[in-house]
Backbone atoms as SQL, in Angstrom:
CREATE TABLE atoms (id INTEGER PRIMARY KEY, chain TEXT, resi INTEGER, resn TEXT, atom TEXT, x REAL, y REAL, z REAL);
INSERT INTO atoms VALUES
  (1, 'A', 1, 'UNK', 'N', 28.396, 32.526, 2.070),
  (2, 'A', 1, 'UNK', 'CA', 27.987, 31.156, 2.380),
  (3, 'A', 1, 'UNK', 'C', 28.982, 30.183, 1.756),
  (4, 'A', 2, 'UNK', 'N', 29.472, 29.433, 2.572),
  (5, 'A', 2, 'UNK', 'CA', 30.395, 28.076, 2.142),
  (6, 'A', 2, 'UNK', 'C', 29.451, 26.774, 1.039),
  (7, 'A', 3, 'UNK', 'N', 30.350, 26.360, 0.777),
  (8, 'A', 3, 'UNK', 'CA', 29.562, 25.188, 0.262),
  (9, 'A', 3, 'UNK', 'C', 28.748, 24.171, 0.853),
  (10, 'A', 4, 'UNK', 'N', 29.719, 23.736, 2.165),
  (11, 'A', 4, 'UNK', 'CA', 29.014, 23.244, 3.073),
  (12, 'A', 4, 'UNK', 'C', 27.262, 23.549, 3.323),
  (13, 'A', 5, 'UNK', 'N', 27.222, 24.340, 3.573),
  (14, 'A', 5, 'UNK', 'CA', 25.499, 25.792, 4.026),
  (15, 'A', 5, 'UNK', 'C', 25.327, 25.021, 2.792),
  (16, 'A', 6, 'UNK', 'N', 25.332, 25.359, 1.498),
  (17, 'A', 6, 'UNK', 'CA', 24.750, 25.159, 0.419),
  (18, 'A', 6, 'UNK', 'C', 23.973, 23.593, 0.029),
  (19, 'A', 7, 'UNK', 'N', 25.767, 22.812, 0.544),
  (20, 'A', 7, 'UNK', 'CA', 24.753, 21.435, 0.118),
  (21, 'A', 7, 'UNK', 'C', 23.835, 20.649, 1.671),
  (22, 'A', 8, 'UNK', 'N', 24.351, 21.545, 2.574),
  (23, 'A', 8, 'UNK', 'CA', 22.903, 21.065, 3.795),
  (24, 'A', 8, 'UNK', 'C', 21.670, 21.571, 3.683),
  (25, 'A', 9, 'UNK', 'N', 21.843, 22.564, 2.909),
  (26, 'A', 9, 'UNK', 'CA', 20.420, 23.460, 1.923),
  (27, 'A', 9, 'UNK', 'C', 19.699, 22.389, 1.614),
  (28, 'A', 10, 'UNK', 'N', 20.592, 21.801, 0.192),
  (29, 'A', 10, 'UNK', 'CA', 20.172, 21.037, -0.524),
  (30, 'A', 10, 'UNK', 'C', 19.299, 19.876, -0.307),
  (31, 'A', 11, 'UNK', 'N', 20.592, 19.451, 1.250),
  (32, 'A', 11, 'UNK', 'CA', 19.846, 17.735, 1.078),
  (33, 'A', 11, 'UNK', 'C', 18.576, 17.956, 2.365),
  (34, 'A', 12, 'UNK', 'N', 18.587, 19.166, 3.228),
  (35, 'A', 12, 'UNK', 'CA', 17.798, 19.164, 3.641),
  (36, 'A', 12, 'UNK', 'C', 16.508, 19.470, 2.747),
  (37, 'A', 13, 'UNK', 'N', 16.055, 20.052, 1.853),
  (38, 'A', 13, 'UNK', 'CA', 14.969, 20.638, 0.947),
  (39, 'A', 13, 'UNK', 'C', 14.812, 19.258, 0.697),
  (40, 'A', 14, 'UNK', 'N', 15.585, 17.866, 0.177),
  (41, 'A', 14, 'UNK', 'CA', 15.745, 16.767, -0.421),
  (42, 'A', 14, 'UNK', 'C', 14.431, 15.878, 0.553),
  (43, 'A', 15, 'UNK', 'N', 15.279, 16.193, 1.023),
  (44, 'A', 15, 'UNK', 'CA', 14.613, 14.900, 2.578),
  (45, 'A', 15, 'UNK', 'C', 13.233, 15.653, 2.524),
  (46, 'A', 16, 'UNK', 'N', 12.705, 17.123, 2.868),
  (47, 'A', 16, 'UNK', 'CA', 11.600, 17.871, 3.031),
  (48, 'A', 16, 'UNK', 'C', 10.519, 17.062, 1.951),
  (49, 'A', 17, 'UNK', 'N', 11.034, 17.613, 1.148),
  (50, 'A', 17, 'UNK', 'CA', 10.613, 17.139, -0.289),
  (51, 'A', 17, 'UNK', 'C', 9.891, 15.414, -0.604),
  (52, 'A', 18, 'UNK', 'N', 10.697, 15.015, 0.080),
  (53, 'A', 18, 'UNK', 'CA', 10.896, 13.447, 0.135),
  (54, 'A', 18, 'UNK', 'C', 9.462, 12.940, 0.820),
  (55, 'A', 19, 'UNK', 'N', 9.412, 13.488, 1.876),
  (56, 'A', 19, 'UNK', 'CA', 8.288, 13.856, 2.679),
  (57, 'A', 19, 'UNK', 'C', 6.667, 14.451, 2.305),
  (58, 'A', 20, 'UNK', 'N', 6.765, 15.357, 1.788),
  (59, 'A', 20, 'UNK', 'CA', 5.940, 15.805, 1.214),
  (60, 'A', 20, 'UNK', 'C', 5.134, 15.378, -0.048),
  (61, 'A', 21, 'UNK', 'N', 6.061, 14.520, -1.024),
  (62, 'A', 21, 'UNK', 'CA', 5.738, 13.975, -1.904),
  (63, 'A', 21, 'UNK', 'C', 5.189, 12.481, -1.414),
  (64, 'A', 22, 'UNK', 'N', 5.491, 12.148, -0.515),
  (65, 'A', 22, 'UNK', 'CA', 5.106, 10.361, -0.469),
  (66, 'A', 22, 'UNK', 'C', 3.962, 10.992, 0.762),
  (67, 'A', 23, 'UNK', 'N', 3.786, 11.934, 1.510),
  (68, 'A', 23, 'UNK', 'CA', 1.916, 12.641, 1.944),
  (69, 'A', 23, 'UNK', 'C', 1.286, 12.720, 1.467),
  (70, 'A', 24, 'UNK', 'N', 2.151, 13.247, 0.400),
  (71, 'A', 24, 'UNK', 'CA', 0.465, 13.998, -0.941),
  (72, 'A', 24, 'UNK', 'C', -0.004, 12.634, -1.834),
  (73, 'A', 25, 'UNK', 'N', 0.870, 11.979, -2.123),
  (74, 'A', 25, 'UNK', 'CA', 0.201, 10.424, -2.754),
  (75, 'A', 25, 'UNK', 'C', -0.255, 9.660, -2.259),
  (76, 'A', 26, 'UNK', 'N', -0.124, 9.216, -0.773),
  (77, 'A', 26, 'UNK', 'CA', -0.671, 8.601, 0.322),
  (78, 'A', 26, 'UNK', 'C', -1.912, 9.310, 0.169),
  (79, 'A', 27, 'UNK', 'N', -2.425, 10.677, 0.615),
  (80, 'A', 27, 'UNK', 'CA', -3.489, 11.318, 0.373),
  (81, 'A', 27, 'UNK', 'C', -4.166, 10.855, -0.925),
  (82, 'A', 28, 'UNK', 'N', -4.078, 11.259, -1.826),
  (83, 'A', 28, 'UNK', 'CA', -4.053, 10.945, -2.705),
  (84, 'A', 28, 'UNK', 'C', -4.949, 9.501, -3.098),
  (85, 'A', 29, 'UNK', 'N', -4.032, 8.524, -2.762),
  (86, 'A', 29, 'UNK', 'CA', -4.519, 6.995, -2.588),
  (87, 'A', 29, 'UNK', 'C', -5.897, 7.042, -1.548),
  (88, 'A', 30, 'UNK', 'N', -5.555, 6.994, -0.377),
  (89, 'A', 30, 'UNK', 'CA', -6.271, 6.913, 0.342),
  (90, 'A', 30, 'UNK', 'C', -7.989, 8.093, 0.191),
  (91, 'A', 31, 'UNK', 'N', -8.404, 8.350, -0.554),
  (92, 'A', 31, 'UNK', 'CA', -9.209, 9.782, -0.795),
  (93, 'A', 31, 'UNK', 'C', -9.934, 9.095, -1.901),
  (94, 'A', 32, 'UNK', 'N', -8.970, 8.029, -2.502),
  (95, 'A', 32, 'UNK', 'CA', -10.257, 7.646, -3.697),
  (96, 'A', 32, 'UNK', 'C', -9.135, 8.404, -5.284),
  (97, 'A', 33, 'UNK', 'N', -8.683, 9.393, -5.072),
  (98, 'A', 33, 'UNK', 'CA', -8.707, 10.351, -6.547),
  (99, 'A', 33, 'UNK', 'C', -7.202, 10.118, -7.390),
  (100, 'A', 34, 'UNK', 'N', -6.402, 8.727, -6.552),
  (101, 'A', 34, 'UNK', 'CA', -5.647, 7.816, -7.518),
  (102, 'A', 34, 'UNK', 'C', -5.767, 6.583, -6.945),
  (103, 'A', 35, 'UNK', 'N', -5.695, 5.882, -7.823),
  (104, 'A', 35, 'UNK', 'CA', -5.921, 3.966, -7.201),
  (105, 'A', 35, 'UNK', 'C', -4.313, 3.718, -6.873),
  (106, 'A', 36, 'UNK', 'N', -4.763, 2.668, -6.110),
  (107, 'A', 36, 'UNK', 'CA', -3.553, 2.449, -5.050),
  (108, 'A', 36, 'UNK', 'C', -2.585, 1.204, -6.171),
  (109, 'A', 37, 'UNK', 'N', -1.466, 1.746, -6.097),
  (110, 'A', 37, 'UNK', 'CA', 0.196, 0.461, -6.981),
  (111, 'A', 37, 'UNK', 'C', -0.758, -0.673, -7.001),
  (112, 'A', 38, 'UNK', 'N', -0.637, -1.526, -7.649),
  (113, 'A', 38, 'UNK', 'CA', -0.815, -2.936, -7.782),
  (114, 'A', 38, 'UNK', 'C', 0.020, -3.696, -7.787),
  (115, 'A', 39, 'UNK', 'N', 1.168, -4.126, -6.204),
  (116, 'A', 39, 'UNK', 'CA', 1.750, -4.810, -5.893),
  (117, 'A', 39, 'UNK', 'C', 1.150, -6.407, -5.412),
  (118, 'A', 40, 'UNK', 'N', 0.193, -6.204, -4.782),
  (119, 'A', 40, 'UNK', 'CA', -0.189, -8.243, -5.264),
  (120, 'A', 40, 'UNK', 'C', -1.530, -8.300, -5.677),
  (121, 'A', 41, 'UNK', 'N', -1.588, -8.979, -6.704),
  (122, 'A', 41, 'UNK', 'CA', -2.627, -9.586, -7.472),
  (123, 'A', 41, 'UNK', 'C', -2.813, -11.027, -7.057),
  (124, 'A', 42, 'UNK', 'N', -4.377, -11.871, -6.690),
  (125, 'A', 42, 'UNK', 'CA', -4.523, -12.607, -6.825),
  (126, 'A', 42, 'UNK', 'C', -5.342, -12.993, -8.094),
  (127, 'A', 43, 'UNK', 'N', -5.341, -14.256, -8.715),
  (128, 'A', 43, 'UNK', 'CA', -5.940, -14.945, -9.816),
  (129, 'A', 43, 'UNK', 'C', -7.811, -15.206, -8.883),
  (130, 'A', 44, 'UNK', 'N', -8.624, -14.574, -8.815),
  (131, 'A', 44, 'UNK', 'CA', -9.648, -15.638, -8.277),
  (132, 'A', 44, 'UNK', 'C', -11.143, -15.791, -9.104),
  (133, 'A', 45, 'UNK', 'N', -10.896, -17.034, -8.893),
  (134, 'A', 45, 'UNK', 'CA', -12.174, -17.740, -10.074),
  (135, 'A', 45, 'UNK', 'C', -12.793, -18.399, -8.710),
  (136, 'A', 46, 'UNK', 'N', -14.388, -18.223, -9.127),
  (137, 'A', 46, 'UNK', 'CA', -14.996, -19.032, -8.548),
  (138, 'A', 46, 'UNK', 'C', -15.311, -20.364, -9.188),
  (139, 'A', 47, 'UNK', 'N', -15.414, -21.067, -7.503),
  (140, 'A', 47, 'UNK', 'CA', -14.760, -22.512, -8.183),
  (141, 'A', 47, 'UNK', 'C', -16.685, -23.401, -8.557),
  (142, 'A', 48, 'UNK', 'N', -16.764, -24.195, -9.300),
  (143, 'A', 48, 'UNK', 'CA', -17.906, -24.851, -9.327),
  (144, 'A', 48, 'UNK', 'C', -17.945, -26.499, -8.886),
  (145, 'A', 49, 'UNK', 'N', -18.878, -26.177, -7.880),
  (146, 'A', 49, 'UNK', 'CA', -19.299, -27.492, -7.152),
  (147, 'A', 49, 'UNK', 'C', -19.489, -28.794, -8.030),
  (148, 'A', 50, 'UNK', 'N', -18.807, -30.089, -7.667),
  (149, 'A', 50, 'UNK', 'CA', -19.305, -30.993, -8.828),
  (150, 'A', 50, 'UNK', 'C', -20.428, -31.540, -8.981),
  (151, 'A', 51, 'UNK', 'N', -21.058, -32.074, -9.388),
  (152, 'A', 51, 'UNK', 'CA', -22.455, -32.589, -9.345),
  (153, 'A', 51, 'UNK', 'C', -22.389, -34.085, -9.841),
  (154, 'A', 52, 'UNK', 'N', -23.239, -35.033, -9.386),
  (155, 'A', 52, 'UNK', 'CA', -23.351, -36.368, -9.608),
  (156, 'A', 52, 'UNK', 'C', -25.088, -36.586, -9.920),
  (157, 'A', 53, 'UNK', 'N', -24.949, -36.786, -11.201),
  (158, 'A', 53, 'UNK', 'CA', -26.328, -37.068, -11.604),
  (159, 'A', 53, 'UNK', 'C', -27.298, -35.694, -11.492),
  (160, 'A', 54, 'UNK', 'N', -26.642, -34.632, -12.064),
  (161, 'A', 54, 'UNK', 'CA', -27.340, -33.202, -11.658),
  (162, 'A', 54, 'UNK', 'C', -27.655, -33.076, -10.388),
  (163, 'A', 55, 'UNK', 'N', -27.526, -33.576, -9.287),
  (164, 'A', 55, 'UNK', 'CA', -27.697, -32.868, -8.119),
  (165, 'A', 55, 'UNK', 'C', -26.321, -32.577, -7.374),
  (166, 'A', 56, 'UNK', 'N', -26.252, -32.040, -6.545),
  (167, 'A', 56, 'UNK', 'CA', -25.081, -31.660, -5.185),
  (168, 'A', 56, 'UNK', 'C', -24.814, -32.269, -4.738),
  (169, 'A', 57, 'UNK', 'N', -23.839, -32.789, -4.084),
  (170, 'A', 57, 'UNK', 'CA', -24.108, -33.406, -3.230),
  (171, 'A', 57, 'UNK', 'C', -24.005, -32.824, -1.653),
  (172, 'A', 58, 'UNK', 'N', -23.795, -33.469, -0.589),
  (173, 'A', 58, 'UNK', 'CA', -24.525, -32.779, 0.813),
  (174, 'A', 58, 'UNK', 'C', -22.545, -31.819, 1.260),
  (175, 'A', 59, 'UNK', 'N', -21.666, -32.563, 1.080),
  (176, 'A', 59, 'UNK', 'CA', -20.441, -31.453, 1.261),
  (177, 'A', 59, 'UNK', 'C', -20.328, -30.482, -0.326),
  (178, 'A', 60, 'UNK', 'N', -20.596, -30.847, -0.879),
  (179, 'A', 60, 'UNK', 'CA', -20.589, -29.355, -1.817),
  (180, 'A', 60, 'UNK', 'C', -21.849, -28.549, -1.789),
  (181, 'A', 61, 'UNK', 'N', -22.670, -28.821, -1.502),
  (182, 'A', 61, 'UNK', 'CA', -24.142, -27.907, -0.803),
  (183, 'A', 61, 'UNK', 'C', -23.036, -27.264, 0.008),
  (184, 'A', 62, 'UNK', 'N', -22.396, -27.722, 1.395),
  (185, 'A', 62, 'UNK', 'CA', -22.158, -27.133, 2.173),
  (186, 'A', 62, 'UNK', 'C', -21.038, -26.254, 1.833),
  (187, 'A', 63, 'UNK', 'N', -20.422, -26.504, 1.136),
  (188, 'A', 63, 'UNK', 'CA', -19.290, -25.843, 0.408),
  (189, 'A', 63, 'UNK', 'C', -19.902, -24.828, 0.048),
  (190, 'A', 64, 'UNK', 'N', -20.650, -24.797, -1.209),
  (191, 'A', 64, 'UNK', 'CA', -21.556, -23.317, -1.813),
  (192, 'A', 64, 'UNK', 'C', -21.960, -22.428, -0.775),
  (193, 'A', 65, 'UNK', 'N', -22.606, -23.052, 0.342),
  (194, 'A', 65, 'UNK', 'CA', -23.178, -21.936, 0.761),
  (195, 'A', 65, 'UNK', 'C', -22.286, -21.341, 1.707),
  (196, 'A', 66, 'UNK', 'N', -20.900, -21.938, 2.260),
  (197, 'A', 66, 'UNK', 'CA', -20.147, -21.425, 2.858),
  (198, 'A', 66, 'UNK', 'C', -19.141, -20.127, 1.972),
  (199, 'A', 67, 'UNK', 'N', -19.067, -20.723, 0.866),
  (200, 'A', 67, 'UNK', 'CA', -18.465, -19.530, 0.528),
  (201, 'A', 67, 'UNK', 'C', -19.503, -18.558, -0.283),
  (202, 'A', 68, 'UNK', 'N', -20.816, -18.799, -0.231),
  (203, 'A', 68, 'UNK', 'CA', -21.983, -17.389, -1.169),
  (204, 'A', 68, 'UNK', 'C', -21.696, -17.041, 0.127),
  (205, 'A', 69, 'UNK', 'N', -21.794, -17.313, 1.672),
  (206, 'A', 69, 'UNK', 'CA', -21.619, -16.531, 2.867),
  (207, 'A', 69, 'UNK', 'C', -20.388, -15.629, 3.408),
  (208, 'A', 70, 'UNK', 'N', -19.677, -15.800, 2.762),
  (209, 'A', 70, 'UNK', 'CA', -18.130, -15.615, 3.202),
  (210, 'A', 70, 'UNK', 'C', -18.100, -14.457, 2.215),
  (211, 'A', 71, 'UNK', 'N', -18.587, -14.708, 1.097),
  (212, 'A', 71, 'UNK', 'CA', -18.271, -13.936, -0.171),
  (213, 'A', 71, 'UNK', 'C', -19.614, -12.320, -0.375),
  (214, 'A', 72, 'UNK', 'N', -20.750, -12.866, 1.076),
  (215, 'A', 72, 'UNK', 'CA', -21.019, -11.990, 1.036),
  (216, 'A', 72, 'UNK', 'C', -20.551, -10.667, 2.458),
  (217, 'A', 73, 'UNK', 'N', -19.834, -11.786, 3.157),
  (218, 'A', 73, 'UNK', 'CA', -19.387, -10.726, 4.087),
  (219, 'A', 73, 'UNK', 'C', -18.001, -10.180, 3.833),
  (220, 'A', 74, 'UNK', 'N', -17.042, -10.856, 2.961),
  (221, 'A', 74, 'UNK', 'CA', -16.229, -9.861, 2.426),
  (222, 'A', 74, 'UNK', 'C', -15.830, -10.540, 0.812),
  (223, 'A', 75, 'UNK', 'N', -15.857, -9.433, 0.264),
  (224, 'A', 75, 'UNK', 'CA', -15.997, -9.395, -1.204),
  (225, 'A', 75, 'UNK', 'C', -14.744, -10.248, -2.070),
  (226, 'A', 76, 'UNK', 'N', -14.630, -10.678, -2.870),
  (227, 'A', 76, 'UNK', 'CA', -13.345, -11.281, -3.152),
  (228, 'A', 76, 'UNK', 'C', -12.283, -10.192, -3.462),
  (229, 'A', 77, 'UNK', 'N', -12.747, -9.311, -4.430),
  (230, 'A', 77, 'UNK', 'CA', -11.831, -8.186, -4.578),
  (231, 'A', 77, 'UNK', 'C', -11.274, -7.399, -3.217),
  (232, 'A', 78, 'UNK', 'N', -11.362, -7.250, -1.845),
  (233, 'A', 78, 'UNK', 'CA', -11.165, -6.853, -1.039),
  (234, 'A', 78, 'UNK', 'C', -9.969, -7.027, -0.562),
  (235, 'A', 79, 'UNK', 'N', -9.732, -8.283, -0.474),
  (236, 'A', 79, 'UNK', 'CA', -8.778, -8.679, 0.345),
  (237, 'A', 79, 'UNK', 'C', -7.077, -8.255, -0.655),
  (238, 'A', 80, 'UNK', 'N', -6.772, -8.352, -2.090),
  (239, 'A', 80, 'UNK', 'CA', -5.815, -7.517, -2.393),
  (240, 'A', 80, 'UNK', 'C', -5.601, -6.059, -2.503),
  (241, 'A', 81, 'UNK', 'N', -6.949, -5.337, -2.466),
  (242, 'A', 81, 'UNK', 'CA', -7.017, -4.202, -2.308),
  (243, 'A', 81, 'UNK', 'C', -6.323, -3.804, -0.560),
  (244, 'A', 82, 'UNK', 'N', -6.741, -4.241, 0.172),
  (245, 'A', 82, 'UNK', 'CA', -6.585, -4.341, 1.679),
  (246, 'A', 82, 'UNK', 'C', -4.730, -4.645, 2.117),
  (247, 'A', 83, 'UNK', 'N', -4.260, -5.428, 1.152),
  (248, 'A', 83, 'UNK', 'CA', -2.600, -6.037, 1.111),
  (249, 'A', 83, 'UNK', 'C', -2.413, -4.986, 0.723),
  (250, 'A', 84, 'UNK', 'N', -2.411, -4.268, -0.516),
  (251, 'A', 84, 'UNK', 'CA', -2.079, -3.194, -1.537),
  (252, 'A', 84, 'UNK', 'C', -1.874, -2.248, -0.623),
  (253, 'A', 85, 'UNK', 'N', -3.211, -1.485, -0.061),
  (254, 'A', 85, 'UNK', 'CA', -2.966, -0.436, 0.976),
  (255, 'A', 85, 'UNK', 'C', -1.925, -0.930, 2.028),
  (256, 'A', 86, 'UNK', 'N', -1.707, -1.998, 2.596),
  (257, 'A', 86, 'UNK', 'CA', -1.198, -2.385, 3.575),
  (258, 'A', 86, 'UNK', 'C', 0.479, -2.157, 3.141),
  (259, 'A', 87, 'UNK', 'N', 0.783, -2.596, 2.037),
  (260, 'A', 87, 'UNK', 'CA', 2.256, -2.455, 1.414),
  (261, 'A', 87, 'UNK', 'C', 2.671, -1.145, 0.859),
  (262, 'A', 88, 'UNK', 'N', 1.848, -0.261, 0.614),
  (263, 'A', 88, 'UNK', 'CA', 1.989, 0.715, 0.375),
  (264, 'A', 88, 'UNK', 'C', 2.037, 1.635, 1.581),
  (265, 'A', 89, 'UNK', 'N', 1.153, 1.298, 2.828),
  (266, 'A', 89, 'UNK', 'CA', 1.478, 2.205, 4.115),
  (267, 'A', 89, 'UNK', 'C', 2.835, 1.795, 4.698),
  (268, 'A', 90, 'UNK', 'N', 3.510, 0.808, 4.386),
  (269, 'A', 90, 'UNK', 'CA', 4.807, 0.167, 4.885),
  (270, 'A', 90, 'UNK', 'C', 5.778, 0.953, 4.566),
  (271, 'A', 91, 'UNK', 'N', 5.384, 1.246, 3.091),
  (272, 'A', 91, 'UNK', 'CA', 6.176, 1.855, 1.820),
  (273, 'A', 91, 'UNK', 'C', 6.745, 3.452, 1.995),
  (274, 'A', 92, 'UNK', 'N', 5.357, 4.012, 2.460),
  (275, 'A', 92, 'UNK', 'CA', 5.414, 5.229, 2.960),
  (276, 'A', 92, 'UNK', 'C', 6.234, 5.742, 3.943),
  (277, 'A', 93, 'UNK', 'N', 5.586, 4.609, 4.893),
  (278, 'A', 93, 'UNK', 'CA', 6.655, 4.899, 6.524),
  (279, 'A', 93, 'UNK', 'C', 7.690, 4.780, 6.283),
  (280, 'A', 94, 'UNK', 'N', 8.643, 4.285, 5.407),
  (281, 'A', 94, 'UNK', 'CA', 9.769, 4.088, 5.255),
  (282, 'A', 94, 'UNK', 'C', 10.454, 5.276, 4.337),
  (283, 'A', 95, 'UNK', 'N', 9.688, 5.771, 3.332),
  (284, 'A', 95, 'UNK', 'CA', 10.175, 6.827, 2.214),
  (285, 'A', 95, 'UNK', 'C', 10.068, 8.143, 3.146),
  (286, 'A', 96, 'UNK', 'N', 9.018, 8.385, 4.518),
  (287, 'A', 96, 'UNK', 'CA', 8.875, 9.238, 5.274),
  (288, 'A', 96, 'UNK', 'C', 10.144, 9.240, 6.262),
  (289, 'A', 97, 'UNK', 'N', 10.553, 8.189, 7.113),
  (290, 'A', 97, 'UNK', 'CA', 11.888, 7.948, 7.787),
  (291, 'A', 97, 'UNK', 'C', 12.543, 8.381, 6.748),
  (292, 'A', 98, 'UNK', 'N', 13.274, 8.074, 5.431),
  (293, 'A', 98, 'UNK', 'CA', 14.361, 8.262, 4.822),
  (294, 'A', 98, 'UNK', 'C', 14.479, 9.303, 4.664),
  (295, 'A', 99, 'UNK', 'N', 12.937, 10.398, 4.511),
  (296, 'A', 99, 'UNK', 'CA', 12.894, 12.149, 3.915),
  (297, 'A', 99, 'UNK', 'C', 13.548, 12.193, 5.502),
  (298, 'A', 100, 'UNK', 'N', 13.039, 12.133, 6.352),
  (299, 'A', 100, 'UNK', 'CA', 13.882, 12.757, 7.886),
  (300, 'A', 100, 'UNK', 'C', 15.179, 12.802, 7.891),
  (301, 'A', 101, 'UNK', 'N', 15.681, 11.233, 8.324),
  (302, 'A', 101, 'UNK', 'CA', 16.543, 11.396, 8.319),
  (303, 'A', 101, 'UNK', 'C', 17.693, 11.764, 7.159),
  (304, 'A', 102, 'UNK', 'N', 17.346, 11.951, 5.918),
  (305, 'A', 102, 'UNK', 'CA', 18.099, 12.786, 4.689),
  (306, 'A', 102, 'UNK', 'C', 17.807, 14.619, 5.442),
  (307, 'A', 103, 'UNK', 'N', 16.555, 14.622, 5.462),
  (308, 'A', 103, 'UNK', 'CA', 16.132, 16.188, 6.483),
  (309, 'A', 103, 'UNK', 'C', 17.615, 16.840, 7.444),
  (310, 'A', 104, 'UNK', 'N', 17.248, 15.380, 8.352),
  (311, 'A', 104, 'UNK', 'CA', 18.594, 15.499, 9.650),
  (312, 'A', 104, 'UNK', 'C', 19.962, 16.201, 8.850),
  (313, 'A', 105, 'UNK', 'N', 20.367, 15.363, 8.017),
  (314, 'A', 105, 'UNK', 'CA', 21.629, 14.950, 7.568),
  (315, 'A', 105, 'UNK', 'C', 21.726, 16.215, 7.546),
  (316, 'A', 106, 'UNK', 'N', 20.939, 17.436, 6.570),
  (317, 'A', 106, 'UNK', 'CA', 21.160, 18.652, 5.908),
  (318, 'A', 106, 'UNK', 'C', 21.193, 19.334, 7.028),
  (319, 'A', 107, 'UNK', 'N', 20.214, 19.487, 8.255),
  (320, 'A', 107, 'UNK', 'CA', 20.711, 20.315, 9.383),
  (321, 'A', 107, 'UNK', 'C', 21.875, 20.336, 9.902),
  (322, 'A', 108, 'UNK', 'N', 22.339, 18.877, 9.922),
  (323, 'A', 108, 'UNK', 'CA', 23.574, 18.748, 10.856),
  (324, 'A', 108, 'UNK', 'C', 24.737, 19.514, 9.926),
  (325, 'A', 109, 'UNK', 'N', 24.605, 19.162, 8.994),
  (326, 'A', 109, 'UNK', 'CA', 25.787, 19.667, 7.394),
  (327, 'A', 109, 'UNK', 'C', 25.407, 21.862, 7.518),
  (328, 'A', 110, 'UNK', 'N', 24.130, 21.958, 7.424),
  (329, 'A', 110, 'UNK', 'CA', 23.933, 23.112, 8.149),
  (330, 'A', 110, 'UNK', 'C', 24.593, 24.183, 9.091),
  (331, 'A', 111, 'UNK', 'N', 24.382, 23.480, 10.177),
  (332, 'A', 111, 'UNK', 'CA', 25.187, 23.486, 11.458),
  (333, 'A', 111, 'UNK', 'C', 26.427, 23.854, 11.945),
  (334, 'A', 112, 'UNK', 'N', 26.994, 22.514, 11.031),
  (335, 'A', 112, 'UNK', 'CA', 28.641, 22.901, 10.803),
  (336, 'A', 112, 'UNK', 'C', 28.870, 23.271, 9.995),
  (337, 'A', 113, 'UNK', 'N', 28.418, 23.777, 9.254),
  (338, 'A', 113, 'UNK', 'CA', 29.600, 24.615, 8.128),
  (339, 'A', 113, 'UNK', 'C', 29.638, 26.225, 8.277);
């Protein structure tokens, strides 16, 4: 075997590898049994309505109950969890293309030598 054979060995196992490792953490993430990177964080405080003379008034009534409604149909914590997965499936597809085509490279190096 030439060297050539050897290092299309290599970078093909590379790329394989490449592949396999960014599946099994995707799995992984997605399954619950590691929490997903924490690439964006939001700050969120709930905000408090002002009051004039201890009562509400009629747009911050409406304010409160628009967001106790909002907040009960999706949670505040949700929505960076939801980005997180979202940047991380981006993340993947891309570390998955690079295992290929590094994959390719080693067949073709393969091939010819």
């Amino acid at each position: 075997m030439n060297t050539t054979k050897i290092i299309g060995w290599l970078v093909f196992l590379l790329g394989i590898l490449m592949i396999v490792f960014t599946i099994y953490n995707t799995y992984n993430i997605f399954t619950g049994k590691s929490p997903a990177p924490q690439i964006i964080a939001f700050n969120v405080e709930k905000s408090k309505a002002s009051t004039q003379g201890g009562a509400l008034t009629g747009q911050d009534q409406t304010t409160q109950m628009i967001s106790q409604q909002l907040g009960n149909l999706l949670p505040l914590d949700s929505l960076p969890l939801i980005l997180n997965l979202l940047v991380w499936t981006i993340g993947a597809g891309v570390l998955i293309f690079g295992g290929a085509q590094i994959a390719g490279l080693g067949i073709k190096l393969i091939k010819n030598g």
